[in-house]
VOMARFI-457780 format. One line per field, with one value per residue (C-alpha): residue number from 1; x, y, z. Coordinates in steps of 0.1 Angstrom, whole numbers, padded with zeros to 4 digits. Last residue first. Layout:
N
marfi <- [NUM  ...]
east <- [X  ...]
north <- [Y  ...]
up <- [Z  ...]
***
This chain:
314
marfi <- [314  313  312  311  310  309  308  307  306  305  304  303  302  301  300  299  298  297  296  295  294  293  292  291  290  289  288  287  286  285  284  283  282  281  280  279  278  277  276  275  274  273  272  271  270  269  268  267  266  265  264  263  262  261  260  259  258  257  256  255  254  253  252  251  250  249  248  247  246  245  244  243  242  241  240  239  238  237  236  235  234  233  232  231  230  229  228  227  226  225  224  223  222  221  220  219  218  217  216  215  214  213  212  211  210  209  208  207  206  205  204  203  202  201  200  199  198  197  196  195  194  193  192  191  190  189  188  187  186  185  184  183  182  181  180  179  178  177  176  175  174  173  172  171  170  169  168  167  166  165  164  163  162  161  160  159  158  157  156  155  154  153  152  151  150  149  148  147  146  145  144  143  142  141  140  139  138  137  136  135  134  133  132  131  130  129  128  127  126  125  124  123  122  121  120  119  118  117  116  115  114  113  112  111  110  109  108  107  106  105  104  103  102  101  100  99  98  97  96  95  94  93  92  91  90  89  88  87  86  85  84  83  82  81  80  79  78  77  76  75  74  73  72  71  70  69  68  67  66  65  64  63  62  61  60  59  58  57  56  55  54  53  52  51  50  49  48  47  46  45  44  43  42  41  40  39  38  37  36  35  34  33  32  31  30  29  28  27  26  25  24  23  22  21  20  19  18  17  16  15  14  13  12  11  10  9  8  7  6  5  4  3  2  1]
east <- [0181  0188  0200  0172  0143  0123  0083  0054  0023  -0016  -0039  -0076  -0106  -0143  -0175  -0205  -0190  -0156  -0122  -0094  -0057  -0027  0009  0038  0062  0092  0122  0129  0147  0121  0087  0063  0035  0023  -0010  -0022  -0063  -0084  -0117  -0150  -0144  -0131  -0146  -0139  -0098  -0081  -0049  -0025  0011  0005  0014  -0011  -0001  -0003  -0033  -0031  -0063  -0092  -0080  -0094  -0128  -0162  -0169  -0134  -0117  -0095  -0057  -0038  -0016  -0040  -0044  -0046  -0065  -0040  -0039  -0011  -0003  0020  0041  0038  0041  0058  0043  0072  0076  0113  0123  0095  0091  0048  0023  -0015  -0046  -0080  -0097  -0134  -0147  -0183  -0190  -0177  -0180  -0199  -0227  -0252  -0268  -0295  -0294  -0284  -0319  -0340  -0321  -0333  -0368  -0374  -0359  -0379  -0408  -0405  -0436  -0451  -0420  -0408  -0414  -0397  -0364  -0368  -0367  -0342  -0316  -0321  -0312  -0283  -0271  -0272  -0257  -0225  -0224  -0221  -0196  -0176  -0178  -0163  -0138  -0126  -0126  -0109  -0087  -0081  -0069  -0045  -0032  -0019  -0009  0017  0024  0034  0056  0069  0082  0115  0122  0139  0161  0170  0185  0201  0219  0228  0243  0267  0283  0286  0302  0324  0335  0349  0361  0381  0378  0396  0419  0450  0427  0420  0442  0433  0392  0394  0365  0352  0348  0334  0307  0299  0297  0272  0248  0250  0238  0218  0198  0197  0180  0154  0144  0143  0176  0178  0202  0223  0227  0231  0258  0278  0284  0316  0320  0314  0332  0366  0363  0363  0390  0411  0444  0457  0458  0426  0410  0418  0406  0372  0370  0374  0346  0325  0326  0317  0287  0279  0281  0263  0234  0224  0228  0199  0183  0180  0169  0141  0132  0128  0105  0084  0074  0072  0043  0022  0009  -0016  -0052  -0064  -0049  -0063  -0095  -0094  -0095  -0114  -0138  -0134  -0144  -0172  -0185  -0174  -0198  -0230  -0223  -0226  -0253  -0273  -0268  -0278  -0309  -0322  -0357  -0354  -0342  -0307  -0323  -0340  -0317  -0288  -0296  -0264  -0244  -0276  -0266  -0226  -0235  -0254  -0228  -0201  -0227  -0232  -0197  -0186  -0214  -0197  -0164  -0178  -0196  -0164  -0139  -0120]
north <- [-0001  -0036  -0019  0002  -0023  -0033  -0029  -0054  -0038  -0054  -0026  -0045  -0020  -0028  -0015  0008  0040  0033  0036  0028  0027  0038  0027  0051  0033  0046  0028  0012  0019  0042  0034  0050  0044  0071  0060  0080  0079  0071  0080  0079  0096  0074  0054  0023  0022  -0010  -0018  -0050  -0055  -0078  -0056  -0030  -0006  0032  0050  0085  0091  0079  0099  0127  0122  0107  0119  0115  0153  0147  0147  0173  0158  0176  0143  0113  0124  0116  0085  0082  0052  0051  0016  0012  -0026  -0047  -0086  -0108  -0117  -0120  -0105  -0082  -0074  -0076  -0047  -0060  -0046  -0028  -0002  0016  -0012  -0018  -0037  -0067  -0084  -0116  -0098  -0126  -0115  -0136  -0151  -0184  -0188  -0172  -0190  -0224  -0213  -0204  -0238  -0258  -0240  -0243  -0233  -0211  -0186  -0198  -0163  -0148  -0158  -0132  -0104  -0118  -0124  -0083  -0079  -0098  -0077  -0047  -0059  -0072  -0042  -0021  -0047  -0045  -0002  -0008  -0025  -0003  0026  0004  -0009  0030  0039  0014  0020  0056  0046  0022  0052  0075  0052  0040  0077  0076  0042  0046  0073  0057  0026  0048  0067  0030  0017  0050  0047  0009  0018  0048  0020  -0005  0025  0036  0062  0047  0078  0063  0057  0095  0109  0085  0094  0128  0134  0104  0119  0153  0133  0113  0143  0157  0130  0127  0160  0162  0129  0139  0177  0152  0130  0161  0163  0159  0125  0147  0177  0144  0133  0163  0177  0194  0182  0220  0240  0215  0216  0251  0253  0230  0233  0198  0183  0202  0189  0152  0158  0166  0143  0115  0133  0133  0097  0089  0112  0100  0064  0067  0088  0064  0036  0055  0061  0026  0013  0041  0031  -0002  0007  0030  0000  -0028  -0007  -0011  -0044  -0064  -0058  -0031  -0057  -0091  -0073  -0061  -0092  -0109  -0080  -0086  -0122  -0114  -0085  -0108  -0135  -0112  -0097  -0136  -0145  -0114  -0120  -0160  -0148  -0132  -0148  -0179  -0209  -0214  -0212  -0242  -0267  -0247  -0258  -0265  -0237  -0213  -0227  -0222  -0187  -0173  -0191  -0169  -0136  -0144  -0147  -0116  -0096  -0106  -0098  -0063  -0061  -0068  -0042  -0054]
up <- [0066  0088  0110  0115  0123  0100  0103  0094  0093  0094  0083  0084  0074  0093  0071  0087  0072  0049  0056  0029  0037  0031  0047  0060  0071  0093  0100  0134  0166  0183  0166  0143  0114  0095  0082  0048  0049  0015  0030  0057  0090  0116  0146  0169  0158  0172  0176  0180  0189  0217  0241  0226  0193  0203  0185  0168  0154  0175  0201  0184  0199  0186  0142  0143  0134  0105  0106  0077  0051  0027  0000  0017  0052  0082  0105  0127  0141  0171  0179  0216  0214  0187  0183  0169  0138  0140  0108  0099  0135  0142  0141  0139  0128  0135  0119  0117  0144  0154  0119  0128  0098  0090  0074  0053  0027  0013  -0022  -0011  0003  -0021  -0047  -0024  -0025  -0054  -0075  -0047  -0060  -0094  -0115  -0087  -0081  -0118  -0131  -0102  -0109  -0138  -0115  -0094  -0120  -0129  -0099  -0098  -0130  -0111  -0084  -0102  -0117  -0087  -0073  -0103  -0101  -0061  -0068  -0095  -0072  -0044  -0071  -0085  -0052  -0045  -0079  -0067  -0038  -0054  -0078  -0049  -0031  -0064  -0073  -0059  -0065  -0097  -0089  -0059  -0080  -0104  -0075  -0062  -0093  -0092  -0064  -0069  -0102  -0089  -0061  -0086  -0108  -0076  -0047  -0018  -0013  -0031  -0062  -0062  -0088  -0114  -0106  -0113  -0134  -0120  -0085  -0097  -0113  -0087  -0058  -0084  -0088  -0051  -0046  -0076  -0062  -0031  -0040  -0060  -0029  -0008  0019  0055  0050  0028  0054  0079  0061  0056  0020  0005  -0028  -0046  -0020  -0019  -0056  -0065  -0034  -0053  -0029  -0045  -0008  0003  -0025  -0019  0016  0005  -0023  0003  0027  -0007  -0015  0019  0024  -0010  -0005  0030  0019  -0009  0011  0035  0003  -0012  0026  0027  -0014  -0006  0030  0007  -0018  0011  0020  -0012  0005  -0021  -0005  -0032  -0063  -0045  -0043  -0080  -0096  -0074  -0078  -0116  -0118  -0098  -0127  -0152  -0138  -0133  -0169  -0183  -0163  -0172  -0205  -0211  -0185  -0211  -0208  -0182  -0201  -0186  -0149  -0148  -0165  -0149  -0114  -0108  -0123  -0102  -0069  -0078  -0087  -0059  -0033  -0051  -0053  -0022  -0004  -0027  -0007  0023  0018  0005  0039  0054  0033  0004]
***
């Protein structure tokens, strides 16, 4: 939820309470019973939808990073084994169809390491008697084979974690469309009693105004901290691309505006970006990547705070 949104949500809340307690006033307005009610579901559904658009989608890729680096390690483990079983039995069919380095699988598309490893399993149960004396065993087939399932599922969360961080901010932004609409239609009839009730007026006049409590100067601002330690990370680089062509946007100021280096207390500020759903790769030596998304809009301030895990503990 961006800070004009935040504040909107402020009124509407302040709105609502004010008219709850004058109820004996408000209740018999015409069709105010309606109005109320689509006002109210149209807050409850920006709650709603706020807390879904500001839940954090990155833990999604960093899973899936940690299931494929154990991924990679199995294989590339399983397969050097293979590999000098093969050459013992002179299975050059074998030796050619195991024979997989780690950083070839490491390098690999999500679905080309799934066959890979896939593959190096099968071969490895097919001749999993001969190869206890190797280190290949049922015990180890199994955790072999939990981890491939394990990838496979996480593949596409990434993608689908986007995916519904899109449709909050599109949902988000229908409830709030609603919710003005039927506030207007509240004002309209609030008139009525302009003369009738003055104090009434007055004091839904008052709660009624929008009050902006962002800062409205910045496009994006955040912190990076450790994930473990907390502590602030400098000289992390942020790269902000357009969801949807991988390819950075011109700012409407300089390009500087997107690719920015965390400060020495891990935090960053962007002044201006274009308005959209922007992919943020986020980079340091000695930690896993992230790549986080994020929703800019003109006039409004976004928050990206990012907690990133170093690569041991990948």
């Amino acid at each position: 939820m961006k800070a004009r949104q935040a504040s909107k949500l402020s009124m509407y809340l302040a709105v609502k309470d004010f008219l709850v307690t004058n109820a004996a006033i408000a209740t018999p307005l015409p069709n105010y019973s309606g109005f109320s009610t689509a006002f109210l579901s149209a807050i409850t559904q920006i709650q709603t939808h706020g807390e879904q658009q500001m839940f954090d989608k990155s833990g999604l890729r960093a899973n899936k990073d940690q299931l494929r680096s154990t991924l990679v390690m199995l294989a590339a483990d399983t397969s050097r084994k293979l590999q000098a079983y093969a050459r013992y039995v002179n299975n050059q069919l074998l030796l050619s169809e195991t024979k997989f380095s780690e950083s070839e699988l490491r390098n690999a598309s999500d679905n080309v390491l799934r066959d890979y490893a896939q593959g190096v399993y099968d071969r490895a149960q097919t001749n999993l008697t001969a190869l206890a004396i190797y280190g290949i065993t049922a015990s180890t087939q199994t955790s072999f084979v939990n981890a491939i399932n394990a990838y496979v599922v996480a593949i596409p969360k990434p993608r689908i974690g986007t995916t519904e961080t899109k449709q909050s901010t599109l949902q988000l932004a229908s409830a709030f469309e609603a919710a003005d609409g039927a506030l207007g239609n509240i004002d309209a009839i609030v008139e009525i009693v302009k003369l009738a009730q003055p104090n009434f007026y007055s004091g839904y006049k008052s709660v009624r105004k929008l009050i902006e409590t962002g800062n409205g100067s910045l496009a994006v601002k955040g912190v990076v901290t450790d994930a473990v330690s907390g502590a602030p990370l400098k000289n992390v680089s942020l790269s902000f691309a357009l969801d949807g062509n991988g390819t950075k946007l011109k700012a409407s100021t300089s390009a500087s505006a997107l690719v920015k280096k965390s400060a020495a207390k891990g935090g960053f500020n962007i002044k201006t970006l274009a308005a959209g759903m922007y992919n943020v790769t986020i980079r340091k030596n000695g930690y896993a990547d992230q790549v986080a998304t994020i929703a800019v809009s003109d006039g409004e301030s976004s928050v990206l705070n990012v907690k990133m895990s170093g690569l041991g503990l990948v």
